[in-house]
GURONU-672309 format. One record per atom (N, C-alpha, C): residue number from 1; x, y, z; atom name; residue in three letters. Coordinates in Angstrom, 1 decimal. Example, Ala and Ser with C-alpha at 12.3 -4.5 7.8 and 13.67 -1.06 7.14 Angstrom:
<recs>
{rec 1; {13.2; -5.7; 7.8}; 'N'; 'ALA'},
{rec 1; {12.3; -4.5; 7.8}; 'CA'; 'ALA'},
{rec 1; {13.2; -3.3; 7.8}; 'C'; 'ALA'},
{rec 2; {12.8; -2.2; 7.1}; 'N'; 'SER'},
{rec 2; {13.7; -1.1; 7.1}; 'CA'; 'SER'},
{rec 2; {12.9; 0.0; 7.9}; 'C'; 'SER'},
</recs>
This chain:
<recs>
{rec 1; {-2.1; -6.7; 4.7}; 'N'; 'UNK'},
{rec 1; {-3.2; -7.5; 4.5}; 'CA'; 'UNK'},
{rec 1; {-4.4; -6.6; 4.1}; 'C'; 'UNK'},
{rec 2; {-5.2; -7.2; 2.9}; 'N'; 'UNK'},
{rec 2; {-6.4; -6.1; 2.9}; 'CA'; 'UNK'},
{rec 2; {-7.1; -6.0; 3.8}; 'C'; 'UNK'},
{rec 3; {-8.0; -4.7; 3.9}; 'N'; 'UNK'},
{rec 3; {-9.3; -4.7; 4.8}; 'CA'; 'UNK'},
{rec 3; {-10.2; -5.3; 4.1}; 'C'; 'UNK'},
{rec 4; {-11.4; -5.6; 5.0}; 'N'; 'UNK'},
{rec 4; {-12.6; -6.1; 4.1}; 'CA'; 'UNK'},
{rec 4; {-13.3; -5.5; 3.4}; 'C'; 'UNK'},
{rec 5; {-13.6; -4.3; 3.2}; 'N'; 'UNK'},
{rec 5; {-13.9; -3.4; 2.5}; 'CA'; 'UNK'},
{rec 5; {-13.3; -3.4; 1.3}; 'C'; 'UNK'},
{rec 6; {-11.8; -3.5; 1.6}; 'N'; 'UNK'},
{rec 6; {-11.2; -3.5; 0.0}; 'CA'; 'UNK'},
{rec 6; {-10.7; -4.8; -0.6}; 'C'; 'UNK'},
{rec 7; {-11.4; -5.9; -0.3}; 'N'; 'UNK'},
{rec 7; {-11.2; -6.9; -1.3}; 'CA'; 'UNK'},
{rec 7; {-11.4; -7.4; -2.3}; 'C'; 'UNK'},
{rec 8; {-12.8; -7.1; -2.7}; 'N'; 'UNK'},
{rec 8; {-13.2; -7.3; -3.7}; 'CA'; 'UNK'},
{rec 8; {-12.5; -6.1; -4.7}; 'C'; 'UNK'},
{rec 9; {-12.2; -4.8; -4.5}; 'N'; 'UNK'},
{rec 9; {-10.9; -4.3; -5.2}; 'CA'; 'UNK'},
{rec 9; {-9.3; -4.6; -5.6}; 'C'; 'UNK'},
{rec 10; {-9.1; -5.4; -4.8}; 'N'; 'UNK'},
{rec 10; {-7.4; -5.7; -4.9}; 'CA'; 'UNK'},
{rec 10; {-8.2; -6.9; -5.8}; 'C'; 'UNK'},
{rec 11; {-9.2; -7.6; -5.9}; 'N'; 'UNK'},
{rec 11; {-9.2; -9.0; -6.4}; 'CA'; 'UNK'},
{rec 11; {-9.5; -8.2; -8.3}; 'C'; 'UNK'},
{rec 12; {-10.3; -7.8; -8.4}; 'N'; 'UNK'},
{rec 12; {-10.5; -6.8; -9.3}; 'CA'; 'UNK'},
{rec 12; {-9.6; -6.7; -10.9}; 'C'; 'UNK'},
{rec 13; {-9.9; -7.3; -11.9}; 'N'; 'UNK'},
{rec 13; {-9.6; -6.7; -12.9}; 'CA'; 'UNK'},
{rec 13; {-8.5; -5.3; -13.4}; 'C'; 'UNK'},
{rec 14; {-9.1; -4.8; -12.6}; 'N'; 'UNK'},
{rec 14; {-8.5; -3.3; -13.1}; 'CA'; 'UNK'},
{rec 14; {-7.8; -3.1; -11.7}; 'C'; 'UNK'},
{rec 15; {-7.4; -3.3; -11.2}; 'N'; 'UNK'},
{rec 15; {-6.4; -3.6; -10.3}; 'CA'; 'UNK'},
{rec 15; {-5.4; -4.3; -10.2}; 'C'; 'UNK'},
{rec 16; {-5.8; -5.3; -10.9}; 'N'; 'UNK'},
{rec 16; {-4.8; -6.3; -11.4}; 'CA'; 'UNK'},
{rec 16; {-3.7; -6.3; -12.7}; 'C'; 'UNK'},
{rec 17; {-4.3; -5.5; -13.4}; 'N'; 'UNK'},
{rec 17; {-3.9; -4.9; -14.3}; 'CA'; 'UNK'},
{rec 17; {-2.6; -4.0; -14.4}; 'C'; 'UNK'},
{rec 18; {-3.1; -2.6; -13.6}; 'N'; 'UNK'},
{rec 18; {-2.7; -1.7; -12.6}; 'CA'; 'UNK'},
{rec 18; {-1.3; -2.1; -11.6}; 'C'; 'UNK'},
{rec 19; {-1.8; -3.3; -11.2}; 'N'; 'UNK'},
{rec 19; {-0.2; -3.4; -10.4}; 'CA'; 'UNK'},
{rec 19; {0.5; -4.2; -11.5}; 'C'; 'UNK'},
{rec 20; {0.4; -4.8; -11.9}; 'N'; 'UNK'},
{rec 20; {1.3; -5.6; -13.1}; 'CA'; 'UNK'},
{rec 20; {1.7; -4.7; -14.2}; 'C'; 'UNK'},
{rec 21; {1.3; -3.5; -14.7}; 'N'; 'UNK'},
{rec 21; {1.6; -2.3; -15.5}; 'CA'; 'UNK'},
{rec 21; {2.7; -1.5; -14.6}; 'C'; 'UNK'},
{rec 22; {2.3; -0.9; -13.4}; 'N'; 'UNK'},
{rec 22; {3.0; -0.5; -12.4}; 'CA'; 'UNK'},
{rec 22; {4.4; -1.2; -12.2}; 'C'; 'UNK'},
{rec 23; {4.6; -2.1; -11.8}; 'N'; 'UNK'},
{rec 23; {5.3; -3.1; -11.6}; 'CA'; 'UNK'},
{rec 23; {6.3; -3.1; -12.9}; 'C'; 'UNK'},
{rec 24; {6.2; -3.4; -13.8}; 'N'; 'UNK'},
{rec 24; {6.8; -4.0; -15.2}; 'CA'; 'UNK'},
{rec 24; {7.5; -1.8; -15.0}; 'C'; 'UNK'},
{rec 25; {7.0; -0.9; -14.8}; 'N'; 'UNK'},
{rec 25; {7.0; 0.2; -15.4}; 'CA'; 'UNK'},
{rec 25; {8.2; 0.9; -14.5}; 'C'; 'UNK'},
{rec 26; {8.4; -0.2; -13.3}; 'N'; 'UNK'},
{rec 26; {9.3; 0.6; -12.5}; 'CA'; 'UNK'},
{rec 26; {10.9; -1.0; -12.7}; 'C'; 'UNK'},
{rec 27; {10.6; -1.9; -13.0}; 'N'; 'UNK'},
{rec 27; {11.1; -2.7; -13.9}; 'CA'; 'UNK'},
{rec 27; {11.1; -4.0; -12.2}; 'C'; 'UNK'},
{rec 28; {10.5; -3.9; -11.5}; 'N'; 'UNK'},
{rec 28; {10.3; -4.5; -11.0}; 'CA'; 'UNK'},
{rec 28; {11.0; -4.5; -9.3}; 'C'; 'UNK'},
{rec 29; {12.1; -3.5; -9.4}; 'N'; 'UNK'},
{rec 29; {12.8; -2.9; -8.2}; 'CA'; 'UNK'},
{rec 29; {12.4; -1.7; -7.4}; 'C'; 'UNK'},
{rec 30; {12.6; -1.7; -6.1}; 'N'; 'UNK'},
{rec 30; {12.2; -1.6; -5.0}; 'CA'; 'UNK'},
{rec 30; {12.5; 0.3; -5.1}; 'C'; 'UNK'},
{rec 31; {11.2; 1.3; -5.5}; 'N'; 'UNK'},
{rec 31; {11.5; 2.6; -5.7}; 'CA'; 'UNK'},
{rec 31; {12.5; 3.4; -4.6}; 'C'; 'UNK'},
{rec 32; {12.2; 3.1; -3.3}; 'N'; 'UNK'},
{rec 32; {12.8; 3.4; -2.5}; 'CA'; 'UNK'},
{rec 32; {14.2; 3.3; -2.3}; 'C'; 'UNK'},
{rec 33; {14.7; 1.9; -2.5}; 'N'; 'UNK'},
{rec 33; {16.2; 1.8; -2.1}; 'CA'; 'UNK'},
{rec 33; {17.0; 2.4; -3.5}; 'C'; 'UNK'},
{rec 34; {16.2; 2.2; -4.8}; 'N'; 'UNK'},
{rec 34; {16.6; 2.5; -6.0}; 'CA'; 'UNK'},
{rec 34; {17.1; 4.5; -5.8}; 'C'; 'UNK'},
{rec 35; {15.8; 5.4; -4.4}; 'N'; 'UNK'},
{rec 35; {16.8; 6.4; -4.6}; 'CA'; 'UNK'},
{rec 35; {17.6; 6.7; -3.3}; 'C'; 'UNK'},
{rec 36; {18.1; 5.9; -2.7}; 'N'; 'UNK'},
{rec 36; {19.4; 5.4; -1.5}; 'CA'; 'UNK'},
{rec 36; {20.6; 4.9; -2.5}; 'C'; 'UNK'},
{rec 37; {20.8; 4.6; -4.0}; 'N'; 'UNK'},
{rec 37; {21.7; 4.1; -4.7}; 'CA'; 'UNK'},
{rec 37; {22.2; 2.4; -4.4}; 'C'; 'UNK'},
{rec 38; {20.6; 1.9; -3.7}; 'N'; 'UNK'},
{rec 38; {20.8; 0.3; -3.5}; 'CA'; 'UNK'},
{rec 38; {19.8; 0.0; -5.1}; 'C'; 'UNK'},
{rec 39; {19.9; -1.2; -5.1}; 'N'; 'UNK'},
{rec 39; {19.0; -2.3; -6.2}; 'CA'; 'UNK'},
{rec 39; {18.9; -3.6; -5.2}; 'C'; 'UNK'},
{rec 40; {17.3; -3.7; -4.8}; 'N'; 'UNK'},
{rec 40; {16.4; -4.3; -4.1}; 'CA'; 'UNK'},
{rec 40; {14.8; -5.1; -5.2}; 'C'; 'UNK'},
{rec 41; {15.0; -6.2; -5.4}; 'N'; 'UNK'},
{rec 41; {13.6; -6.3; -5.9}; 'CA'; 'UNK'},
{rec 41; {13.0; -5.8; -4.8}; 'C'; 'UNK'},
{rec 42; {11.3; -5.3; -5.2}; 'N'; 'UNK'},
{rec 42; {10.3; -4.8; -4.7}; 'CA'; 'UNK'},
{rec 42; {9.5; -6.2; -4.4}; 'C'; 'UNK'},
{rec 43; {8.7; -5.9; -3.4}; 'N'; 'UNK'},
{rec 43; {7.3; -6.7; -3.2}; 'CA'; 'UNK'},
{rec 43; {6.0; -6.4; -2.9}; 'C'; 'UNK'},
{rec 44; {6.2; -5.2; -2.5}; 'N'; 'UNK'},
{rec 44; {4.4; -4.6; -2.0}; 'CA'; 'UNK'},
{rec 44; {4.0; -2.9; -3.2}; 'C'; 'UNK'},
{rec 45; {3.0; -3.1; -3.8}; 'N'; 'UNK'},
{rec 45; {3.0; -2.2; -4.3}; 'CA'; 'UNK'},
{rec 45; {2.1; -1.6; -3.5}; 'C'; 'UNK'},
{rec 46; {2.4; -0.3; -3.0}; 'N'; 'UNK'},
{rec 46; {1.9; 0.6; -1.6}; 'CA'; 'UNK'},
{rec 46; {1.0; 1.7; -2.3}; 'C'; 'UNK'},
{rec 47; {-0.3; 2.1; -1.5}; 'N'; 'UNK'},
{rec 47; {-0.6; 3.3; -1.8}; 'CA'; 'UNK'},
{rec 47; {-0.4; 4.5; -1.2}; 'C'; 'UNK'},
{rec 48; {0.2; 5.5; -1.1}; 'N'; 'UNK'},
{rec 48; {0.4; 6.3; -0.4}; 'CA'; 'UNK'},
{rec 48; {-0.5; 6.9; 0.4}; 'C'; 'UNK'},
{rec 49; {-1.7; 7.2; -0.2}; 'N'; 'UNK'},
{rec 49; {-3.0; 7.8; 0.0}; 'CA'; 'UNK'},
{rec 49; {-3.6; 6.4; 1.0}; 'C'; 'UNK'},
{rec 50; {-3.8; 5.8; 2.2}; 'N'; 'UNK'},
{rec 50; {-4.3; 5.0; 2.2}; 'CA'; 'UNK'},
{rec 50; {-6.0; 5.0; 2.0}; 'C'; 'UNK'},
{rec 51; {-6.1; 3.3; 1.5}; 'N'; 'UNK'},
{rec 51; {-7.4; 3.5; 1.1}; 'CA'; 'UNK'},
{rec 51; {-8.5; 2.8; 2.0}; 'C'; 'UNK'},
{rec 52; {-9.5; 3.7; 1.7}; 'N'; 'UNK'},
{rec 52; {-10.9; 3.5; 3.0}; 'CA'; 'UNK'},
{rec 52; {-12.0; 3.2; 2.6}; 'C'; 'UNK'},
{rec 53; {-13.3; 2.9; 3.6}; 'N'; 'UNK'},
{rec 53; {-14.1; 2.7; 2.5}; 'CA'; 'UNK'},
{rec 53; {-14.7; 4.7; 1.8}; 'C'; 'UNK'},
{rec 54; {-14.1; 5.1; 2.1}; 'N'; 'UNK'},
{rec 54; {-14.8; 5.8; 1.7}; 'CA'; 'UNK'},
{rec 54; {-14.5; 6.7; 0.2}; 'C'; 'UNK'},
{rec 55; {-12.9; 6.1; 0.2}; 'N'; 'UNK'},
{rec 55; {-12.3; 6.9; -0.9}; 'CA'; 'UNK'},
{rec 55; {-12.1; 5.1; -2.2}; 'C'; 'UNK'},
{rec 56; {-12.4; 4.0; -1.5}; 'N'; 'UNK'},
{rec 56; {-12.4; 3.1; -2.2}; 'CA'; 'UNK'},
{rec 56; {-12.7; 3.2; -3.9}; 'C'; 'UNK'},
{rec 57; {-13.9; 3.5; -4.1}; 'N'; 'UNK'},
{rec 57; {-14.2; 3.1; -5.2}; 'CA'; 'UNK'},
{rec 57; {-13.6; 4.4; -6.3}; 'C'; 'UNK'},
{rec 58; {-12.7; 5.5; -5.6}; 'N'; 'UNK'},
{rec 58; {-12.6; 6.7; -6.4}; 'CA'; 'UNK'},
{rec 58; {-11.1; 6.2; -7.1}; 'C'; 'UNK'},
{rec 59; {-11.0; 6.0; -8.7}; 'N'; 'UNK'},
{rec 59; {-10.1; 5.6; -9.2}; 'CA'; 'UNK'},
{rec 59; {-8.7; 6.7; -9.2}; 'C'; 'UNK'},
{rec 60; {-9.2; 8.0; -9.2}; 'N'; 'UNK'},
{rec 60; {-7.9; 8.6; -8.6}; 'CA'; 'UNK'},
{rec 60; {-6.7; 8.6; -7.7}; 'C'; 'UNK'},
{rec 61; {-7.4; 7.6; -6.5}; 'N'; 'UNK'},
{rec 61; {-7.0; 7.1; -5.2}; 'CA'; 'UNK'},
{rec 61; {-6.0; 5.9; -5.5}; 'C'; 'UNK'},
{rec 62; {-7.6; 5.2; -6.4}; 'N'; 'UNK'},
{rec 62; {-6.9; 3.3; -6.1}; 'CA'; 'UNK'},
{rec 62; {-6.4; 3.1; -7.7}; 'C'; 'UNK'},
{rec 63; {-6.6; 3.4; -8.5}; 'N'; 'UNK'},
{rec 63; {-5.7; 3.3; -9.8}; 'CA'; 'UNK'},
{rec 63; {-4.4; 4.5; -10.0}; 'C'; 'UNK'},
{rec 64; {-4.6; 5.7; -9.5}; 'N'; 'UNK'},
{rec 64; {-3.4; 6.5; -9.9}; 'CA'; 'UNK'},
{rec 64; {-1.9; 5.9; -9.5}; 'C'; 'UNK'},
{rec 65; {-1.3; 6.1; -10.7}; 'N'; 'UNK'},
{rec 65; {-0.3; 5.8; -10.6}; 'CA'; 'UNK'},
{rec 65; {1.1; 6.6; -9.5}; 'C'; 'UNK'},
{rec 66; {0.3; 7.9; -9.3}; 'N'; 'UNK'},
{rec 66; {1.2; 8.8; -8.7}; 'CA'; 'UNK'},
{rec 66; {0.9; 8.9; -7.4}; 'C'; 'UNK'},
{rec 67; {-0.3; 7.8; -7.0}; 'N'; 'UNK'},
{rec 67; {-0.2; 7.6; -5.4}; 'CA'; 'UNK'},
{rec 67; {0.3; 6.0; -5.6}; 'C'; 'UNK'},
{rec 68; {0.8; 5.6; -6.2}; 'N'; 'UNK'},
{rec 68; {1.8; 4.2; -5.9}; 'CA'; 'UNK'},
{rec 68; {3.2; 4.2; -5.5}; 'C'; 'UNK'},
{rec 69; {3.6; 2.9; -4.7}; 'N'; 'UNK'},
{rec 69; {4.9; 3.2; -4.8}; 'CA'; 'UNK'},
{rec 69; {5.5; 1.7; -4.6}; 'C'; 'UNK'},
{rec 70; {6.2; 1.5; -5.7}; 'N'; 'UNK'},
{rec 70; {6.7; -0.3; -5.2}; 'CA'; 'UNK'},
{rec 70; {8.1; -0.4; -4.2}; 'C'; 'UNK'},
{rec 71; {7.7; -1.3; -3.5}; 'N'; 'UNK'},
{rec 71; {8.7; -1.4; -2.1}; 'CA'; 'UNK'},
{rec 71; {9.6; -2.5; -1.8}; 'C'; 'UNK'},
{rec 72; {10.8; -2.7; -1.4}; 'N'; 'UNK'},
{rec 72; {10.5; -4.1; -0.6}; 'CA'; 'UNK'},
{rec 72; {10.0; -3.9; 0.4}; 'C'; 'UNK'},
{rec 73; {10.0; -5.1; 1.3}; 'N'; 'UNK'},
{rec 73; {9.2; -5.1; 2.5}; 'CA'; 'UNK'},
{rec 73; {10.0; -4.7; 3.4}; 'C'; 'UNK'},
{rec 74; {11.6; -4.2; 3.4}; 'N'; 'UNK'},
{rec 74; {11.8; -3.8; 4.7}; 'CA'; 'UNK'},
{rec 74; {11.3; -2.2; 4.6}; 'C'; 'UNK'},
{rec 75; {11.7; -1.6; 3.6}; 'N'; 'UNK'},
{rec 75; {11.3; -0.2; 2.9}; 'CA'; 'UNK'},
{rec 75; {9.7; -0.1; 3.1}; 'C'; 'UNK'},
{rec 76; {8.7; -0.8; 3.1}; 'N'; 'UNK'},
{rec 76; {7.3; -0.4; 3.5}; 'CA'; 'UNK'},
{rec 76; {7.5; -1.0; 4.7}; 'C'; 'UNK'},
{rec 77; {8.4; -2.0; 5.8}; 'N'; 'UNK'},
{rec 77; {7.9; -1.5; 6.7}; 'CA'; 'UNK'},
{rec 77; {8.7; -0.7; 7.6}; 'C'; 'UNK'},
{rec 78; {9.5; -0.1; 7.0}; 'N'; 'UNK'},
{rec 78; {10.1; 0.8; 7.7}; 'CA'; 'UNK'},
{rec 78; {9.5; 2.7; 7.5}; 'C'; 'UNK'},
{rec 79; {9.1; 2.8; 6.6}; 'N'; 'UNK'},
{rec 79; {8.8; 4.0; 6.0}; 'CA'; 'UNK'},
{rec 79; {7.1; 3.6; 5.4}; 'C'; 'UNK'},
{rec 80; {6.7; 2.6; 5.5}; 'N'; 'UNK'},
{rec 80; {5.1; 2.3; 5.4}; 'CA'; 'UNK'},
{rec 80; {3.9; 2.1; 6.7}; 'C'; 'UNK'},
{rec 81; {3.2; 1.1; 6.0}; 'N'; 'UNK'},
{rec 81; {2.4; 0.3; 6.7}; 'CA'; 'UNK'},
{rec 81; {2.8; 0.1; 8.3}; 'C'; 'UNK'},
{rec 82; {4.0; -1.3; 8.1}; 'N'; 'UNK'},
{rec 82; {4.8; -1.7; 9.3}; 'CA'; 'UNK'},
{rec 82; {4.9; -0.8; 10.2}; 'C'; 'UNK'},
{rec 83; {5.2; 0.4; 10.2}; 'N'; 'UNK'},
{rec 83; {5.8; 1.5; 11.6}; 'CA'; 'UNK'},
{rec 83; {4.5; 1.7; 11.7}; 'C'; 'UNK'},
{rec 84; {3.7; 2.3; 11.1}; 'N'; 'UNK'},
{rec 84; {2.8; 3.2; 11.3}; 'CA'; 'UNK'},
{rec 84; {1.7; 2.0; 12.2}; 'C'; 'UNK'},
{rec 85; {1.7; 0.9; 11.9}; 'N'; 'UNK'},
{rec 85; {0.8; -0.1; 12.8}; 'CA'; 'UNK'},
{rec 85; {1.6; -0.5; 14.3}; 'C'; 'UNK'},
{rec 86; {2.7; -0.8; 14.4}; 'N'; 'UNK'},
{rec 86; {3.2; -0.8; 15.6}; 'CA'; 'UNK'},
{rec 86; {3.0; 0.5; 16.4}; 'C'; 'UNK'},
{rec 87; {3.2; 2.0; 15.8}; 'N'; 'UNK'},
{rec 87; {3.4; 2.6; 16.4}; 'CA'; 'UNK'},
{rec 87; {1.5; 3.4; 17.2}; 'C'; 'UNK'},
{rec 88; {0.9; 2.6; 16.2}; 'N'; 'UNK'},
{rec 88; {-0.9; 3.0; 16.7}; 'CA'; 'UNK'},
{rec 88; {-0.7; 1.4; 17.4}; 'C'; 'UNK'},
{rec 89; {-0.5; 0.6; 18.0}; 'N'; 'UNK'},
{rec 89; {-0.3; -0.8; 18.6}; 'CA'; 'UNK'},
{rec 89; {0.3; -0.3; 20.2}; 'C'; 'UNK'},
{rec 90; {1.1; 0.3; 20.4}; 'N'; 'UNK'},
{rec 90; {2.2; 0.8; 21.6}; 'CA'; 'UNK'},
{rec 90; {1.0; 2.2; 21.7}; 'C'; 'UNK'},
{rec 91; {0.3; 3.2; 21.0}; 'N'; 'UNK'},
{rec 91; {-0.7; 3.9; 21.5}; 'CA'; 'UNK'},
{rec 91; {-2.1; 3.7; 21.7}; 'C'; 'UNK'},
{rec 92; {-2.0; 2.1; 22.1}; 'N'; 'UNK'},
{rec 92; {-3.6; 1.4; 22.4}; 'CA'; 'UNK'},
{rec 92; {-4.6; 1.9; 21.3}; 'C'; 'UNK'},
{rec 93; {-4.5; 2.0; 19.7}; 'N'; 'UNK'},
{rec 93; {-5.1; 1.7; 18.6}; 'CA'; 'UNK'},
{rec 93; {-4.8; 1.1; 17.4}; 'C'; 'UNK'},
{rec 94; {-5.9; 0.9; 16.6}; 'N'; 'UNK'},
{rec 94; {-5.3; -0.2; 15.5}; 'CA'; 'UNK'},
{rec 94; {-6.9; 0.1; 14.7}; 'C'; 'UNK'},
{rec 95; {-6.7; -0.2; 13.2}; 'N'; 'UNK'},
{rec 95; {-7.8; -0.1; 12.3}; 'CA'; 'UNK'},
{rec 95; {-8.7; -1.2; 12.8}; 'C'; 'UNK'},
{rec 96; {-10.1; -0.8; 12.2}; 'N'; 'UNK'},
{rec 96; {-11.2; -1.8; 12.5}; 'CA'; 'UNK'},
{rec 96; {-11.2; -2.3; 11.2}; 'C'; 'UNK'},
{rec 97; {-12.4; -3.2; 10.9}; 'N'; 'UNK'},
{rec 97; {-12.4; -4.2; 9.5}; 'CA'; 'UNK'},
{rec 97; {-12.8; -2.6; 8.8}; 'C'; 'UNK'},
{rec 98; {-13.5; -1.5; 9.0}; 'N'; 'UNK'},
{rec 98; {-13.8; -0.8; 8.1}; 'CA'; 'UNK'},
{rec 98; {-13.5; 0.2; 7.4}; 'C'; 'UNK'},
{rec 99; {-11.7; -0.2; 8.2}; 'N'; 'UNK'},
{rec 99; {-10.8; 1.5; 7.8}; 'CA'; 'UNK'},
{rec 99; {-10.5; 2.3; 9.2}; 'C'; 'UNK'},
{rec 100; {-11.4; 1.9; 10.2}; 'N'; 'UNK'},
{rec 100; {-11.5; 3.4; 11.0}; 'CA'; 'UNK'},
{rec 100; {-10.7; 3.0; 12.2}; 'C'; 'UNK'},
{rec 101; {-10.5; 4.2; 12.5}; 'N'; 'UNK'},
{rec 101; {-9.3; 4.2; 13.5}; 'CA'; 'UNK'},
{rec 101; {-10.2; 3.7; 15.4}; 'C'; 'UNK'},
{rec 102; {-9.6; 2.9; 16.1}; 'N'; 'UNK'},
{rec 102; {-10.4; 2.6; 17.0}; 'CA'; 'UNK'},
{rec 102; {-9.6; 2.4; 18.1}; 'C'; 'UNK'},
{rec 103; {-9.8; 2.7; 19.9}; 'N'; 'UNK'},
{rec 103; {-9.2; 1.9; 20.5}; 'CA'; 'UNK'},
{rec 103; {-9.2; 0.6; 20.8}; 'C'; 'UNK'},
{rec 104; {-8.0; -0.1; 21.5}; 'N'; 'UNK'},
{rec 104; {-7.9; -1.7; 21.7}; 'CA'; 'UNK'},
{rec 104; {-9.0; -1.9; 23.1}; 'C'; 'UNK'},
</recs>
């Protein structure tokens, strides 16, 4: 889910663009299982680099294509997002609306 900070980015023209280019370019299957020798449609296109407010507006970050990576959802939450929030959840932290790391 986005932060608030970055909404008005994911809503964004050139973001929108960006993952539908991305997307079409990796043919629409899930990068990850494609190198395990599975074929998985994809659903989340991830940024590796995650983004903050502070690196938000820097298009290196949030447009490069070489910090993307299209997933399914068990592949981001296994190797994404997913683990990395349970596992700051079971160490009594979790992100605030502004990116930043905080305790519960």
């Amino acid at each position: 889910m986005a932060q608030k900070f970055s909404k008005s980015f994911y809503n964004s023209k050139a973001w929108k663009e960006c993952r539908k280019a991305y997307i079409q370019s990796v043919t629409g299957l899930c990068e990850t299982c494609l190198e395990k020798g599975r074929i998985e449609p994809g659903k989340i296109l991830h940024h590796k680099t995650m983004l903050t407010p502070q690196n938000i507006n820097d298009p290196y970050i949030t447009l490069n294509w070489d910090n993307l990576i299209y997933e399914c959802q068990d592949c981001h939450n296994q190797e994404g997002h997913g683990k990395e929030k349970k596992e700051l959840l079971r160490e009594g932290l979790m992100f605030d609306a502004n990116g930043d790391l905080v305790k519960l």
